[in-house]
N, C-alpha and C positions, 0 to 999 in steps of 0.2 A: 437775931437782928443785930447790926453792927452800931456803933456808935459814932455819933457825925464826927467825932479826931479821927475815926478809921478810913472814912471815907477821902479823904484826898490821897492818902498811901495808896490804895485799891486805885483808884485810876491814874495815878503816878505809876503803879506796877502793869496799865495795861498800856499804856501810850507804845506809839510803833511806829515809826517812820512811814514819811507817806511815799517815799522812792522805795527804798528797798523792802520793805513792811515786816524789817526785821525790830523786833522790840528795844527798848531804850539800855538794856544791857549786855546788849551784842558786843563781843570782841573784837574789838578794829576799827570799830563805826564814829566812835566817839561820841558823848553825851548828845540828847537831842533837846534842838532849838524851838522855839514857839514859832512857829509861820503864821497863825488866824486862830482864830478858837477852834481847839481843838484837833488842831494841825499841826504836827511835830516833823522835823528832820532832823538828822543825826549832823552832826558838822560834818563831816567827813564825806557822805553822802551830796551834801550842798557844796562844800568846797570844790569837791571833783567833779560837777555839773558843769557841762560847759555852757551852759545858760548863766550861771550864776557870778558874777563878781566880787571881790573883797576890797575893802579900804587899808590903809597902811593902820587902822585901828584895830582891823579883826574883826568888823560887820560885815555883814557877808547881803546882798543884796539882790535881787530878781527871783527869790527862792520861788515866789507863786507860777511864775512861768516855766519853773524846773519843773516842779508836780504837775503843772495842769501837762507839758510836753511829756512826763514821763507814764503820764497815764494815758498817752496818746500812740507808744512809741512801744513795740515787743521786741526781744532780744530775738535772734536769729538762734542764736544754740539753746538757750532755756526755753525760748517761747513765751516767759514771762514780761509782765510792765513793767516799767517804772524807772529803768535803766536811761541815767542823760548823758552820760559818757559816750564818746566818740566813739563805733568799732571798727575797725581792720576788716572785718568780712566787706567785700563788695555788694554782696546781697543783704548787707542789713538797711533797714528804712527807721 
């Protein structure tokens, strides 16, 4: 059995972006942000959404409409969700 200080580490180590649903220590993605309870995005992921805007402060703003569209939205080459980036293919929706 763990001890309740363990417990915020352990779901600090499972947190995972809700775009790419790559984990919070992914390479390139840059640390992830709070969206809702329990709902994380990475910066970088949110910055390159083209749903999402930024302040000249570095808030970044519309995150919920990037997730709910990117769980709405498949990549044409992977097949996979959650991509908000704009693609070049003509056939992507």
């Amino acid at each position: 059995m763990l001890a309740s200080s363990q417990t915020p580490l352990l779901s600090h180590m499972n947190r995972k972006c809700a775009l790419c649903t790559k984990p919070e220590r992914n390479r390139g993605h840059g640390r992830l942000l709070p969206c809702a309870t329990d709902t994380w995005i990475h910066a970088l992921c949110a910055y390159w959404s083209s749903d999402t805007f930024t302040t000249q402060e570095g808030q970044i703003y519309n995150t919920k409409n990037a997730i709910t569209r990117g769980y709405r939205s498949r990549c044409t080459f992977c097949k996979q969700s959650g991509g908000t980036i704009g693609c070049a293919e003509r056939k992507c929706r």
